[in-house]
N, C-alpha and C positions, 0 to 999 in steps of 0.2 A: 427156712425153705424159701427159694429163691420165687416167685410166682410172677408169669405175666399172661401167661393166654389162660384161661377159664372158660371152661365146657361148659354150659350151662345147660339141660336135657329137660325139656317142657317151654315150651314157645306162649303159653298163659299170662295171668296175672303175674304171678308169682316170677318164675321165670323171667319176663321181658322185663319187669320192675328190675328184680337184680341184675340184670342185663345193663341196664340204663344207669344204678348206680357204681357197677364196677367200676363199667368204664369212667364215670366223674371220678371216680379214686386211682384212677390212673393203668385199669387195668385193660387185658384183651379178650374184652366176651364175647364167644359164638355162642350160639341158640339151635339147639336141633329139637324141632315140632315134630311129634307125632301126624300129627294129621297135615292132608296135602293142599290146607289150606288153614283163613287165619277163622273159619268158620268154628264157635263152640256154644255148647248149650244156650242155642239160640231163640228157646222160649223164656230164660229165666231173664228176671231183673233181680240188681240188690239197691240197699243205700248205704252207699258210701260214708261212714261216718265220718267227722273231725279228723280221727287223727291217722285215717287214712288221706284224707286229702291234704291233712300237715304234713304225710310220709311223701306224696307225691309231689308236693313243691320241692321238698330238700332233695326230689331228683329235679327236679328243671321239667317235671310233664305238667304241673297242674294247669297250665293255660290251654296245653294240647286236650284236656281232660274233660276241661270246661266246657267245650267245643261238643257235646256228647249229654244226652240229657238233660235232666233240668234240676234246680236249687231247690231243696227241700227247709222251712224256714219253722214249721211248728209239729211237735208230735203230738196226738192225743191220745189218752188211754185212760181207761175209766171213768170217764167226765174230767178227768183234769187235763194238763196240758203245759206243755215247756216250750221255750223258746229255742229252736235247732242252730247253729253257726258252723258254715263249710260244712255241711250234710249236701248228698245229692243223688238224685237218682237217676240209674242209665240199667241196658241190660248188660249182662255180662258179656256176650258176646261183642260189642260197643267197647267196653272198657279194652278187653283183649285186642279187640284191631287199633284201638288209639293208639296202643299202648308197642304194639308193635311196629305201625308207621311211624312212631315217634325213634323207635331203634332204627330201625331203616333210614331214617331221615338222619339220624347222627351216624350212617356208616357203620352198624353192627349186624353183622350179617347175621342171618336168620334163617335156617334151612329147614323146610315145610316135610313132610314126607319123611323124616328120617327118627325112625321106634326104636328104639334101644333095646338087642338084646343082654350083653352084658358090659363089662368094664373091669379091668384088670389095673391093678395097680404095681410099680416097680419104685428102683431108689430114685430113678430121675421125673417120673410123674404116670398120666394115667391114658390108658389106652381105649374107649370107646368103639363098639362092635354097633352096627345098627340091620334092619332086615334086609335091608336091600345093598346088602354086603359091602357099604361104606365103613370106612374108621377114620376118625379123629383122635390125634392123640394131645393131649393137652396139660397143664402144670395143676391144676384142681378140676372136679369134677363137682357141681352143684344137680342133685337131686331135686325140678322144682316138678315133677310127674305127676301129680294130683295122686288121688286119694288111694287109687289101684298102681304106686309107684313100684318100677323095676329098679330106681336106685335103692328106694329102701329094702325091696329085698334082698338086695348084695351084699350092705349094710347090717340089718339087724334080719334074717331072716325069723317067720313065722309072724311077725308083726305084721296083723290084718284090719281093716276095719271092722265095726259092728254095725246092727242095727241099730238107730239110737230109738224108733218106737213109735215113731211120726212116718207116713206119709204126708207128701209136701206136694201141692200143687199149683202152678201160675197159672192167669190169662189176664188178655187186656180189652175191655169194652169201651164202650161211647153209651151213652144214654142222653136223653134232652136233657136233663137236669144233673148232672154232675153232684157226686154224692158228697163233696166235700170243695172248698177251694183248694185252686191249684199250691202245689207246693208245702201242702199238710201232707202229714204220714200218720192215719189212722190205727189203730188198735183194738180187734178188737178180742175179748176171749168171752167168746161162747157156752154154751153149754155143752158142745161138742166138737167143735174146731176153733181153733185159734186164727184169727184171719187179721189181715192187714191189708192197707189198699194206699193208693196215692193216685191224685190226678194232675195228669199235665197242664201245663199251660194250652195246650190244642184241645184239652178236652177230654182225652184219653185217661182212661183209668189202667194203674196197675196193681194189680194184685196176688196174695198168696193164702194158700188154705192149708194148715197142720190139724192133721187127722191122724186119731189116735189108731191101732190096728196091728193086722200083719203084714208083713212087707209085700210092694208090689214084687209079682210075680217080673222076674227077665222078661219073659214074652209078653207081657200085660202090653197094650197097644191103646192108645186114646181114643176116647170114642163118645156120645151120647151119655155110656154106663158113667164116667164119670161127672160128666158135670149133673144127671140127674140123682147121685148119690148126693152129690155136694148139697142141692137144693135141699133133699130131705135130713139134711139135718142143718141146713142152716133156717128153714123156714119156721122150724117151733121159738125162735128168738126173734126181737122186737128189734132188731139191726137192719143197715141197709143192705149185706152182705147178701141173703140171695139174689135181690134186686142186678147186685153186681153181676154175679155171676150167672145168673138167666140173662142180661145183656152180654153176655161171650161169644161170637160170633167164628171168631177162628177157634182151632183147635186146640187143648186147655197139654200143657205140661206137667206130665207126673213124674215125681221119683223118690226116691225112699231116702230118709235123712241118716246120716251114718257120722260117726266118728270115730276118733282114732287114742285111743288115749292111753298115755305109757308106753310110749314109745322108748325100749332101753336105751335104744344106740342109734344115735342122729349121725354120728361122725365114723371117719377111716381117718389116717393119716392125711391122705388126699381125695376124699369126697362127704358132703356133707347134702341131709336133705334138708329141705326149707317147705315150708306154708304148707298145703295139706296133704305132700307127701307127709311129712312129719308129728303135724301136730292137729288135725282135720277137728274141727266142732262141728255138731248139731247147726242148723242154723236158726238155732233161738236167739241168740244174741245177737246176730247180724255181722258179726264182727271177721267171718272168712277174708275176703275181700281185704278189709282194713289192716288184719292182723298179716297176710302174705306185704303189702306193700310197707308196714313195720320192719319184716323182715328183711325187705331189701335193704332195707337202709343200715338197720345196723349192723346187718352183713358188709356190707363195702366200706363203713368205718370203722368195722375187726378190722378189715382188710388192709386197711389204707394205716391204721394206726397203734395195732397191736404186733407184737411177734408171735402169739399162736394163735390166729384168728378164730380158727375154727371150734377154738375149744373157747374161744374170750363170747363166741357169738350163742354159744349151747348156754353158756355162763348167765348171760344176760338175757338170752328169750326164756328160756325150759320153763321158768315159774311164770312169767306172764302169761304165755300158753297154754298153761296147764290150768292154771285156774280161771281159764275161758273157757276148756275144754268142761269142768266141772260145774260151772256156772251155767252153760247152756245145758247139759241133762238134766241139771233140776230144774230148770224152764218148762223144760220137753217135759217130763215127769210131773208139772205143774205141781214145784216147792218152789222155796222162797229158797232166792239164793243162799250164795256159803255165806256166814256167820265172821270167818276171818275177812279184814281188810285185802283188797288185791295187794300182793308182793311187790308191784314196783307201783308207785305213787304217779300223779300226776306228771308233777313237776321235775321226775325223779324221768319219766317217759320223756318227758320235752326233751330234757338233758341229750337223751340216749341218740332219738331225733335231728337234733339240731348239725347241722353238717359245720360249721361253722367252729364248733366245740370237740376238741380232742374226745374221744371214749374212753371213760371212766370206767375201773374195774372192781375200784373200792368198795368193800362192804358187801362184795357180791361173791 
């Protein structure tokens, strides 16, 4: 199959990453956003782990990236504590605009406003329907539509997310005494939520709160009711955690943690979905973020370096994924992780990573 323009549908992380690496592999990405701007869940933050900021060098952003939060250098958790490298922490909405003017700035156009409602495929390639009665027609179609994705239900219909069993909450405070130094990422698990915090270098605190329960209601609206729930049951523990969050001053972020797991059919002939259209975790592990910008990369070295990309790249993510997918529920469920070693090694990751290095299909 012959390919040079590539549709790419979700303007996100996920998205504008593979956007950025097509094009290094030679290709022609457009980008059509739902939404009619580069604005997205603009209360949350994450942290970027390793080997999502080793994903975003082998595209040529990680300097753009750097430019956007701050370096996260120790984690704590239980009394103990590690040493963090290329960890960092920004909100998501942050990452998404960098991530975006960094396409804009190399000339890949980017089209705000335009929702997909379907996408047909034929022998010479794929045609793209959106609401406001645009089409694009294009040589591949990449699915990167987050979690409630229309490509994937073109794709593998019936394939939903769940609840994974957590509500999840952010805010960010200021207090005189800052609960930790800047650039630690805290841990903490409670007797009733699991919480995490980091502080800026300005002083700023951020953080998050996993609470076990039923899922927020759709119309659930932020308010008082949550952060005074937060407190009662962060106050029967000896943590700085309500402290934190009786210093919340704006409005706190809520949303119900979900994933997606078993996903039959990622691929078509010519469309495929990516990051949490596809493969969506809990966010116990932290690894969303990390794992979509993974996925750029070894998408656009299918691309660039096999002849049936789309199946060499299902080849190479599906089991990494998966047992990310598996590994954060028994987080969320508070077990001890899975028992088998992760399916692709370290070093075995670097490989896949490394732009510099042909993709290897051996043994896979």
């Amino acid at each position: 199959m012959d390919t040079e323009r590539v549709l790419v549908v979700g303007g996100g992380i996920a998205g504008t990453a593979t956007a950025l690496g097509l094009q290094r592999a030679g290709f022609e990405p457009v980008v059509f956003e739902g939404h009619p701007d580069s604005g997205e869940d603009i209360g949350a933050f994450l942290a970027l782990a390793r080997n999502g900021t080793v994903a975003l060098s082998q595209l040529g952003a990680a300097k753009a990236v750097a430019r956007a939060g701050f370096a996260l250098h120790t984690l704590e958790f239980a009394g103990n504590e590690r040493a963090l490298e290329g960890y960092r922490c920004l909100r998501r909405a942050e990452l998404s605009r960098v991530l975006q003017a960094e396409a804009v700035r190399r000339r890949i156009p980017v089209h705000h406003g335009k929702r997909l409602v379907s996408a047909t495929e034929d022998a010479d390639g794929v045609t793209a329907r959106f609401t406001d009665s645009g089409i694009a027609r294009g040589d591949l179609l990449i699915g990167a539509d987050g979690l409630n994705s229309t490509v994937r239900g073109l794709i593998c219909p019936g394939a939903a997310p769940r609840y994974a069993g957590q509500q999840v909450f952010y805010g960010y405070s200021r207090q005189p005494r800052p609960p930790c130094e800047p650039g630690r990422m805290v841990m903490v698990r409670g007797s009733a939520v699991a919480f995490g915090f980091a502080v800026s270098p300005t002083g700023e605190t951020s953080w998050f709160a996993r609470v076990d329960g039923e899922e927020l209601p759709a119309s659930a609206r932020p308010g008082p009711h949550w952060r005074e729930r937060l407190l009662e049951l962060l106050r029967p523990d000896d943590t700085p955690c309500a402290d934190i969050v009786a210093a919340t001053r704006g409005p706190l972020l809520g949303t119900n943690a979900r994933d997606l797991p078993g996903v039959r059919r990622w691929r078509t002939r010519r469309m495929l979905v990516i990051g949490d259209a596809a493969h969506a975790a809990s966010p116990a592990t932290g690894q969303g973020a990390s794992m979509a910008l993974e996925d750029a990369v070894v998408l656009a070295k299918a691309m660039r370096d096999t002849e049936n990309p789309l199946e060499a790249y299902e080849r190479l993510r599906r089991p990494r994924v998966e047992h990310n997918i598996a590994a954060s529920a028994r987080m969320t469920a508070r077990l001890p992780p899975p028992a088998d070693p992760p399916p692709v090694s370290d070093d075995e990751l670097a490989r896949q990573l490394d732009w510099s290095r042909p993709l290897e299909l051996s043994g896979r």
